[in-house]
N, C-alpha and C positions, 0 to 999 in steps of 0.2 A: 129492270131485271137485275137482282144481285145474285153476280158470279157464286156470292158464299152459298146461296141456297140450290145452285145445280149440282147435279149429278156428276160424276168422273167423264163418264157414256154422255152427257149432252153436251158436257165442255167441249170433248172429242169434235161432236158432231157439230157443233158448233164454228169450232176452227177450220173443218173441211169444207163448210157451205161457205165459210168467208173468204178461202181460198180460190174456190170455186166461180163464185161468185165474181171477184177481182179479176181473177184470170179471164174472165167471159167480156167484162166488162172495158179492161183491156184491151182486148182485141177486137172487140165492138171498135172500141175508138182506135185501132190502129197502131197500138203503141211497138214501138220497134222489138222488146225485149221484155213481153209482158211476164205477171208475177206467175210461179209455175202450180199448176193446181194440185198438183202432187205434196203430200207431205209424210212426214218420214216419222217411223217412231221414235226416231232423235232430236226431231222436233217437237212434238207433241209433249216427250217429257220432259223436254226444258219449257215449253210453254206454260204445262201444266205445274211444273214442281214437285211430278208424282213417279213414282218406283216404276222405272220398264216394266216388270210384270204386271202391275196394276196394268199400265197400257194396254201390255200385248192381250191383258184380257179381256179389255172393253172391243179393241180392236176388232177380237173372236167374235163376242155378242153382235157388233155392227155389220161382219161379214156374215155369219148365219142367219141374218136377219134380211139380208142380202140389199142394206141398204149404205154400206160402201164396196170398194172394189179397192185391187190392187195391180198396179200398174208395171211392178217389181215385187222381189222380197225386201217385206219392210217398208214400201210407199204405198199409200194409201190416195185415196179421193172417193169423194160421196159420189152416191148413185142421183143421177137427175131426179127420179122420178121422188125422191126419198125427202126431196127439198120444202116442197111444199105443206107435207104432214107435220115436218119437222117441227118446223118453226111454226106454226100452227097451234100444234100442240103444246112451245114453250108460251105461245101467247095467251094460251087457253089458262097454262099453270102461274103465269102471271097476273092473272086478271079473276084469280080463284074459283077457276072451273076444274 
């Protein structure tokens, strides 16, 4: 999968299911001070390298889609059920379906 050919909005989604994910995994195994699954639009646009607007507007499309939530203003984390299609879907456009 090349980052160059995703979308802003999959990057997004992408960063939160990893977040997610770790976080879960984490605390599966016990870890004292696991990674927090929350992430922040000040995150995301240093991750990304893209203009907060841009963000805040992918953000918009993820929560009207109602496949992330927000835990504050400005932190974000994916919806469980949204994990599974997700990545699904990028395997699908990976594999040229």
């Amino acid at each position: 999968l090349n980052p160059k050919d995703l979308k802003i909005i999959e990057k997004v989604m992408i960063i939160l299911i990893s977040r997610r994910l770790a976080n879960r995994l984490q605390i599966k195994r016990k870890k004292e001070n696991p990674i927090n699954s929350d992430v922040s639009i000040e995150e995301l646009t240093n991750m990304l390298k893209e203009k907060r607007n841009v963000i805040i507007a992918r953000i918009k499309d993820l929560r009207d889609n109602n496949l992330i939530s927000s835990s504050s203003s400005g932190i974000y984390n994916v919806q469980p059920h949204a994990i599974a299609s997700f990545l699904n879907k990028i395997e699908g456009k990976n594999n040229g379906a």
